[in-house]
N, C-alpha and C positions, 0 to 999 in steps of 0.2 A: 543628299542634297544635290540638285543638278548645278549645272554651270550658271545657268540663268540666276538661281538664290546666289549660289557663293560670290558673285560676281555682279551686281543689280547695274552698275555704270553700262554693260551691252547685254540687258536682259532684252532688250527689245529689238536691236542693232547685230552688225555683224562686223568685224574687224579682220584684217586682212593687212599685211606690210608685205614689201619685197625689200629683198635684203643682198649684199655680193658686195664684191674690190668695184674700186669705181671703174667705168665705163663696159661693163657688162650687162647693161641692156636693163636698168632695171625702169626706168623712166617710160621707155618703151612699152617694156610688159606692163609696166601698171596700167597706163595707158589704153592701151588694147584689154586687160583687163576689164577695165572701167563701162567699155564701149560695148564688149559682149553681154556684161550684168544688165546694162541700161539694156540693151536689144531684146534681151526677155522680162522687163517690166520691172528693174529691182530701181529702186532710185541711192543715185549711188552718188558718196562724195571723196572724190582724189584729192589727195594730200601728198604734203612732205617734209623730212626733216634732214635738215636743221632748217625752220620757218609753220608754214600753217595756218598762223595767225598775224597779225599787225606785228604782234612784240616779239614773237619768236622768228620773220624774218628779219626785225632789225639786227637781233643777234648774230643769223645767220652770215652777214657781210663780216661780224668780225672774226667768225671762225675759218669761212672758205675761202676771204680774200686774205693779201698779203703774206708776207715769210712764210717759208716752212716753220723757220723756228719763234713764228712769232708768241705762240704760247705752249708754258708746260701742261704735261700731260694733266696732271692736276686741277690746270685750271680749266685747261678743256673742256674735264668731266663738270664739272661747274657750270660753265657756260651752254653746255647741251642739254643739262639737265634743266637749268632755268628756262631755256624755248622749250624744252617739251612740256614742262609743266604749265606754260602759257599756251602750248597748242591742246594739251589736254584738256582743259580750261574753256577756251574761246570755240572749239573747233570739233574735237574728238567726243568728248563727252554730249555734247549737247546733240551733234549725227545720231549718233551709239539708239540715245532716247527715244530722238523722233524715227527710230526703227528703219536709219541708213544702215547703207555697206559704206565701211570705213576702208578706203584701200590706201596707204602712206608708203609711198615711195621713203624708207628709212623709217625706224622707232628705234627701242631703246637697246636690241642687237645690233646696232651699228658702235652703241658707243660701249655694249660688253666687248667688242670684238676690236676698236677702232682705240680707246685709249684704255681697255680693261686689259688687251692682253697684248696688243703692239706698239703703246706709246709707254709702258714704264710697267707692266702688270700693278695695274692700279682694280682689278675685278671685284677685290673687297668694296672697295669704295663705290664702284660703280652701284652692285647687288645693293648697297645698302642705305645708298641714296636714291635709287629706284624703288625697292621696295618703302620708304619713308613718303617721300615726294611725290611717285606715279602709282606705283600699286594696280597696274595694266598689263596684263600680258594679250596677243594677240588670238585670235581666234586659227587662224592659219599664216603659215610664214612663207615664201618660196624666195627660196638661198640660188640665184644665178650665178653657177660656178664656172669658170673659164680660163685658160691660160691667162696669166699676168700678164705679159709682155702687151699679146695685140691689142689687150683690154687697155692696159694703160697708153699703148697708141692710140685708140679709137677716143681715150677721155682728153688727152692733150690735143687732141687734132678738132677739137671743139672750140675750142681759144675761149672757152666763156669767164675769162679773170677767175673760178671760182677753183684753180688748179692747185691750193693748198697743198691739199692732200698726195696729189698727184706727185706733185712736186718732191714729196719724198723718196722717188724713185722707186723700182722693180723690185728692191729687195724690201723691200716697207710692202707693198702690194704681195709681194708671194706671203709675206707672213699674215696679213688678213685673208687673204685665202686659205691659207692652214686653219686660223682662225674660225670661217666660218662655218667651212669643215665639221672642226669640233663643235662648232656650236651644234650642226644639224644632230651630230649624235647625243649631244648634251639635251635638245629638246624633240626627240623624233616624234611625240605625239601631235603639235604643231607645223615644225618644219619639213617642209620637202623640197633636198635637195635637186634643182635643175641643169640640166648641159646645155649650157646657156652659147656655146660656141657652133653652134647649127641656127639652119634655118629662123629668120622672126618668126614667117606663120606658122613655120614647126612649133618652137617657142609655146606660141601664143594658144594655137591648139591643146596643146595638151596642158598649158597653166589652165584655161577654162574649163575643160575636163574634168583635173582634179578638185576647181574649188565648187564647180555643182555637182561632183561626188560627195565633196566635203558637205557640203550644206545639208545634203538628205542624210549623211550619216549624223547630224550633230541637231536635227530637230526631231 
């Protein structure tokens, strides 16, 4: 059975996320991403999560704004899970169809890695409300890996109120970095890890490289 049968929601579409600790350029690459696909004829739609859709940024304000400790890990997974399943919904699914590039700044490896294994190893719950609720995985993944420290300078030095996360400090951030780490080895058919701490149009180069190598190996 190819990928297309087992998987009909992007039989016709192409999905792609960027994933990292925050302030490691992933908004950027996508971005620049976006812009190379469009310049060779692909029509492409950029995304992101936590948000996407109408209902899944209104979520979005109550997970990235205010306390660090405004919610448990728990309910975290809850609340991420309800905007993705409304951006899956409104946004992802209906691209995938009409035979888009899907490229989302964050999916559902932000929240294995973000409250499955650094906010309470809560991973069971995560796996088994993704596999229940979304039932998506991404077509290609690139994990923007980089020292914690400057990365977390570079996301606080944005002032954008959305510093939740941030706000849990360097040693919160080293450990989603170990995180997604493990994730790249946990999914290496999908993900590739990036040194995200050089050049953007370095970066940027060689993310487009690999996803129009990706694409001729996968049609």
């Amino acid at each position: 059975m190819s990928p297309a049968q087992a998987n009909p929601a992007r039989a016709r579409g192409r999905f792609i996320t960027f994933e990292g600790i925050d302030g490691a350029g992933k908004s950027t690459q996508a971005r620049r991403l976006a812009e190379a696909l469009r310049a060779r004829g692909a029509t492409v739609r950029l995304t992101r999560e936590p948000g996407g859709s109408p209902g899944a940024e209104e979520i979005r304000r109550l997970l990235v704004e205010g306390p660090a400790e405004r919610w448990s890990g728990e309910t975290e997974v809850l609340l991420f899970t309800a905007a993705r399943r409304d951006h899956l919904e409104r946004t992802i699914r209906p691209a995938l169809a009409a035979g888009e590039v899907v490229i989302s700044d964050r999916f559902a490896d932000s929240t294995r890695v973000y409250q499955g294994a650094a906010r309470g190893e809560l991973r069971k719950l995560v796996d088994r409300l993704h596999s229940d609720l979304i039932g998506l995985e991404p077509d290609l993944t690139f994990i923007l890996d980089m020292d914690a420290a400057p990365a977390l300078a570079r996301g606080l030095a944005r002032r954008s109120g959305e510093d939740r996360f941030e706000d849990l400090g360097a040693g919160f951030q080293d450990r989603l970095r170990a995180g997604f780490r493990d994730l790249a080895r946990e999914f290496p058919d999908r993900c590739r890890l990036i040194d995200a701490g050089r050049d953007v149009d370095v970066i940027a180069g060689e993310i487009a490289e690999i996803a129009l190598m990706d694409k001729a190996r996968t049609i």
